[in-house]
C-alpha positions in Angstrom: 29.1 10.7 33.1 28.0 9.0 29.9 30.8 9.2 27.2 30.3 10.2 23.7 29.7 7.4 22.3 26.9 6.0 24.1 25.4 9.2 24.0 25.6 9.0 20.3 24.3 5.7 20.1 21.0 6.7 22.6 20.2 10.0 20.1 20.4 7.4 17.0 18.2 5.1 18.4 15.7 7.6 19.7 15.8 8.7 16.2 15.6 5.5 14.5 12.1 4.4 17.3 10.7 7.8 15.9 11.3 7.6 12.4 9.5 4.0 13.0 6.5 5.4 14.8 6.2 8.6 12.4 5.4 6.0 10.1 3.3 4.0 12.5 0.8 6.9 12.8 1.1 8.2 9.3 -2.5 7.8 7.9 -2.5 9.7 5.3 0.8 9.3 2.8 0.1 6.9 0.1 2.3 3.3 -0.3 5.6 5.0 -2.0 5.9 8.0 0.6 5.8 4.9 3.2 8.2 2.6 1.4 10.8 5.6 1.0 10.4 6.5 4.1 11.1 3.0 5.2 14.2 2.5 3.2 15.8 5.7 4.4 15.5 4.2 7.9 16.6 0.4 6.4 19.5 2.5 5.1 20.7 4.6 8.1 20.2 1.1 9.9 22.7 -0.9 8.1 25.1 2.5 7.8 25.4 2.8 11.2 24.1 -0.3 13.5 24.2 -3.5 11.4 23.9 -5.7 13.6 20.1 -4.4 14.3 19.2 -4.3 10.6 16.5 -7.5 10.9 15.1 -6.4 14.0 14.7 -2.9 12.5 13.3 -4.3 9.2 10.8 -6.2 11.2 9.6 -2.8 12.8 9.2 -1.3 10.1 6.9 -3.7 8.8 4.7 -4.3 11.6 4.4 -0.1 11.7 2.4 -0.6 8.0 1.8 -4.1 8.1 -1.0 -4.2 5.3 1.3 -2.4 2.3 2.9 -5.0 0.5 5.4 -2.8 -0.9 7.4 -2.1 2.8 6.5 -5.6 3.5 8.4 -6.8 0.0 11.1 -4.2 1.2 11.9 -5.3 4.9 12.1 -9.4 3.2 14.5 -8.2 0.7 17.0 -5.5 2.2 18.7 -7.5 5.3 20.2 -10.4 3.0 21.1 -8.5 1.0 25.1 -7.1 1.1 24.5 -3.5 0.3 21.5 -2.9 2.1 21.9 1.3 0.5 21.9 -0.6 -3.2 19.1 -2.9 -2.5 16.7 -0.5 -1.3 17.6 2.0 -4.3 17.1 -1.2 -6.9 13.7 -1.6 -5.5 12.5 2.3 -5.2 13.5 2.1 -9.0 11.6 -0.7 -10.2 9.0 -0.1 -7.8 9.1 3.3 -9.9 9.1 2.0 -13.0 6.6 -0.4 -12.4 4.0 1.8 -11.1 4.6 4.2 -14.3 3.6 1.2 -16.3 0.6 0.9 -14.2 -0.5 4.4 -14.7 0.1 4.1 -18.1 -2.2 0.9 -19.0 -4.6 2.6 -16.5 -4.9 5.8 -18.0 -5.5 3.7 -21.1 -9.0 2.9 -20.0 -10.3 6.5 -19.6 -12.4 6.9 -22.9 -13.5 10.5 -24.2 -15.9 12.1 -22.7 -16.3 9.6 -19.3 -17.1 10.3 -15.9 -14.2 8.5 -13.3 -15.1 7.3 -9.9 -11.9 6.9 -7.7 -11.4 6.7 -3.6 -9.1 7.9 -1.1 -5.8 9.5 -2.3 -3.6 7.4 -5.0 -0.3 8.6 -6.3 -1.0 5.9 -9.3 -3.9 7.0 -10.4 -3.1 10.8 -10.2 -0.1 9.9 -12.8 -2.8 8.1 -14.5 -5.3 10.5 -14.5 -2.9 13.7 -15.5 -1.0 12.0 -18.4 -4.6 10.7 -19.8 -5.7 14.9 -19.6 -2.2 15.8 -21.4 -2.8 13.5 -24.0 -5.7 15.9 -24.7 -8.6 13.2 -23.3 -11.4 15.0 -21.7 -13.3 13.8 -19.2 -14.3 14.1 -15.8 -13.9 12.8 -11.8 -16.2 12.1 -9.2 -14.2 11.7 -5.7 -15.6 10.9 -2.5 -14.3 12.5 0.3 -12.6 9.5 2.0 -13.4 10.2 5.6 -12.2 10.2 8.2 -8.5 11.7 6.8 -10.4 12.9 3.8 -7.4 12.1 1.7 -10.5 12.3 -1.1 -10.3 16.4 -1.0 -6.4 16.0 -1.6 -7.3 13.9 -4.7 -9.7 16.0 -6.0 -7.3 19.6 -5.1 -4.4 18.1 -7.0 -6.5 16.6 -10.1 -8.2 20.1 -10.3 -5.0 22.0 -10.3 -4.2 20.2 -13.7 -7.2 20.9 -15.4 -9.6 18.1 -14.7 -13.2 18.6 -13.4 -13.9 17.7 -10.4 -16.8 17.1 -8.3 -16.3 16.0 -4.6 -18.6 14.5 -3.0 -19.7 12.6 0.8 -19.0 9.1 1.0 -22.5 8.5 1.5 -23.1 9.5 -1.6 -21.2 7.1 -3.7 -24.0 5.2 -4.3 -26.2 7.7 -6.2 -23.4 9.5 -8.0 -22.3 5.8 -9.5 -25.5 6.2 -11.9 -23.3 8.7 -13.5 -20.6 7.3 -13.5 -18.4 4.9 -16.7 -15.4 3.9 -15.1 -14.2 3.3 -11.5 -10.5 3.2 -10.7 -9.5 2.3 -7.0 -5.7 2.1 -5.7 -4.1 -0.8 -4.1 -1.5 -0.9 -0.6 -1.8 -4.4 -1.3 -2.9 -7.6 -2.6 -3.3 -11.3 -1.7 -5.6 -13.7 -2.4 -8.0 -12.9 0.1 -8.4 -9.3 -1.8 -7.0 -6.1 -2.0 -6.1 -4.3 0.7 -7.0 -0.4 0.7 -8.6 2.7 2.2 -11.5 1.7 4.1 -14.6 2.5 1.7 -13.3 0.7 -0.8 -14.6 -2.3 -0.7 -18.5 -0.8 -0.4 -17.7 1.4 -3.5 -16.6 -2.2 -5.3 -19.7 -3.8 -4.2 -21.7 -0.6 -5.6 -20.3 -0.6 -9.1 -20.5 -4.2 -9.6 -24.2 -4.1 -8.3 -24.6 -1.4 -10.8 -22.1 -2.9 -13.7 -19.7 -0.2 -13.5 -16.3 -1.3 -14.5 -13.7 -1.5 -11.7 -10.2 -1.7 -12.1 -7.7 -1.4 -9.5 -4.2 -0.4 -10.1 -1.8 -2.4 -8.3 1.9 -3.0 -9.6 3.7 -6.4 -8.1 5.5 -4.9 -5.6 2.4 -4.9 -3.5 2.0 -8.8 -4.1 1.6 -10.5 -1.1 2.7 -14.8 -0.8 -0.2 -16.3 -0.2 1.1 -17.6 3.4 1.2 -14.0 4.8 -1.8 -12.8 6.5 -2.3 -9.3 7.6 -2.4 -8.8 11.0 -6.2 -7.1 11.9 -5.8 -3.2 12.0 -6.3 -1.8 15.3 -8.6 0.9 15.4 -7.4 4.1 15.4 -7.9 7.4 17.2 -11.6 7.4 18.0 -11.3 11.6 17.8 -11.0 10.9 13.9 -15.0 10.5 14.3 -16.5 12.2 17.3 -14.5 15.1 19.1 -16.1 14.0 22.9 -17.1 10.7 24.7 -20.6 10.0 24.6 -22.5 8.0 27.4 -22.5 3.9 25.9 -21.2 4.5 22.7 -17.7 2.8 21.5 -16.0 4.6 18.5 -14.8 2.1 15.8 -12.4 4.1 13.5 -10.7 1.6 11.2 -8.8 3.2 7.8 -8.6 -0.1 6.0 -10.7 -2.9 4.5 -10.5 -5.6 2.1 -12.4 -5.8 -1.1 -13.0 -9.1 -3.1 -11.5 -9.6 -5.4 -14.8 -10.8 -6.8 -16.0 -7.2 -6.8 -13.4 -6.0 -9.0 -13.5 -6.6 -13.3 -9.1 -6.2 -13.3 -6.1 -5.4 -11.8 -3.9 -3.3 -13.8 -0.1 -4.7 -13.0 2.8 -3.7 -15.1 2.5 -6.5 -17.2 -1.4 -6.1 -18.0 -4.7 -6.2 -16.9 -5.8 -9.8 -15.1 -8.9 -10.7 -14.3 -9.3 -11.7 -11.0 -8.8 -15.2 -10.7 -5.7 -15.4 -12.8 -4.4 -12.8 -9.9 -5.5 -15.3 -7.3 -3.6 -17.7 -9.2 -0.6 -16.4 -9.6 -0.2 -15.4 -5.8 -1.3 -18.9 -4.5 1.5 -20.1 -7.2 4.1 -17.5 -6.5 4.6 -17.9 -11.2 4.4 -13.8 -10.6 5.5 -12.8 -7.1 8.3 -10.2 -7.2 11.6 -11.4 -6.3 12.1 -11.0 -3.2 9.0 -13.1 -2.3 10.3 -15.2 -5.0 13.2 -16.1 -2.7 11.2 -17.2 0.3 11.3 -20.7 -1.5 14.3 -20.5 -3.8 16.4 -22.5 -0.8 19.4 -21.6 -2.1 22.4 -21.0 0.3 22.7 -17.3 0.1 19.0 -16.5 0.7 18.9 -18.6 3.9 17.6 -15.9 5.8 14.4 -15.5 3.5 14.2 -19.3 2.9 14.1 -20.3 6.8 11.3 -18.6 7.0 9.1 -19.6 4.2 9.8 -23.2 5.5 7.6 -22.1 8.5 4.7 -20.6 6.4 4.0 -18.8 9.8 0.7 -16.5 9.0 2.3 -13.7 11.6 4.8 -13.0 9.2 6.4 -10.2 10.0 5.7 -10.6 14.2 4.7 -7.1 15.8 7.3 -4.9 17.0 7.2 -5.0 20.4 7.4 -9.2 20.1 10.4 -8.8 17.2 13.8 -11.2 18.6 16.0 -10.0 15.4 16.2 -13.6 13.6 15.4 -13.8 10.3 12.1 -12.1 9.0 
């Protein structure tokens, strides 16, 4: 008979594997529901099986491996010494940031405009509300971000504020841009390649530019990606998102994410202003404004010799999938 400590140990970790895969297959909470949810597990980790807290941190960021903000979490919170304090320090500034970010967003709503936005963004809700309690009027146009349709969440919580709303196909982005003075698109991450986001995205970009819509995406710096890291490609997801039975010869490609350009955009709202896009390209390739954990990657100094050891591979599978996760360093 198993004593009761190993049948402790075997419920923890079956909670631990499905706190990691609930937020595996959650498609439709936005990057901070994810990140919290990801330092409550770094948290329980270190409380209770230390020992595992790389490997875990690993997991976690192969379950979202495209928001920079879990990714930014999982490199800082195992060298760190109080793991609880560390992932508290960054929900905070990752808190404050983004409150900055809404604020300079909201900022470029003018009287009277008609905003464009995509998928579901706590950031731009904030932005959006404060810019309506400031007495702005104006009004939203939001597609209906198949196939979660996190757009109708958008458009149900800006409407229970006050703000009028039209929702609207995704096909129909195109036609309901003529309309249309500012568009403001959310971020789960950003590198140099682009920014990575709901999938839509990058066609409603490509739109407004065609169209010269402003576009501004709101993206604080805990979402920064170093310019070594490289997403690895999304696998598609459950094909009964987009057709409820087989059909004879037809595949089902359901992807939820793409990458836009940063070509396509006209700025990126950070907490310390609005860049155009090539001094955001910039300042990733350099690392001048990474956040500090990525900072650390090449800092080399003794303590952060977990972080550092790995930059000095500049491996583009950073972090490795789950399944292929050893526990060294991440």
């Amino acid at each position: 008979m198993a004593d009761s400590h190993s049948i402790s140990s075997d419920a923890y970790a079956i909670q631990i594997r499905t706190a990691i895969d609930e937020l595996r297959n959650d498609r439709a909470s936005g990057a901070a529901k994810q990140t919290l949810r990801a330092a409550r597990v770094l948290v329980e980790c270190a409380e209770h099986t230390p020992e595992d807290l790389r490997e875990i941190a690993g997991a976690l960021a192969a379950a979202q491996p495209a928001v920079g903000s879990i990714l930014n979490l999982a490199a800082r919170a195992p060298c760190s010494s109080d793991v609880a304090a560390a992932c508290r320090e960054f929900l905070e500034s990752m808190e404050q940031t983004t409150a900055r970010v809404a604020e300079r967003a909201g900022a470029l709503v003018s009287e009277g405009a008609t905003v464009m936005t995509h998928s579901f963004s706590s950031t731009i809700l904030t932005a959006l509300r404060q810019a309506f309690w400031d007495n702005k009027r104006f009004s939203v146009i939001c597609p209906e971000s198949r196939p979660i349709c996190e757009g109708v969440a958008m458009a149900a919580s800006l409407g229970m504020v006050g703000i009028p709303v039209s929702l609207i196909a995704d096909s129909a982005i195109h036609h309901m841009l003529s309309r249309v003075q500012l568009v403001l698109l959310g971020a789960d991450a950003a590198s140099p390649r682009g920014i990575f986001n709901k999938t839509g995205t990058a066609l409603l970009a490509l739109a407004a530019r065609e169209l010269r819509v402003p576009v501004y995406v709101l993206c604080p710096s805990c979402k920064f990606l170093p310019p070594f890291y490289e997403p690895p490609l999304e696998t598609p997801k459950n094909p009964r998102e987009l057709l409820e039975h087989d059909l004879p010869h037809v595949t089902v490609v359901n992807h939820h994410f793409d990458i836009t350009p940063l070509e396509y955009v006209s700025g990126i709202v950070t907490e310390d202003g609005i860049l155009k896009p090539g001094e955001l390209r910039e300042k990733l390739l350099t690392g001048t404004s990474a956040p500090p954990e990525w900072a650390l990657l090449g800092s080399g100094k003794p303590q952060d010799k977990c972080l550092s050891d790995c930059s000095r591979s500049q491996s583009p599978n950073w972090p490795p999938a789950a399944e292929n996760y050893d526990g060294t360093c991440i």
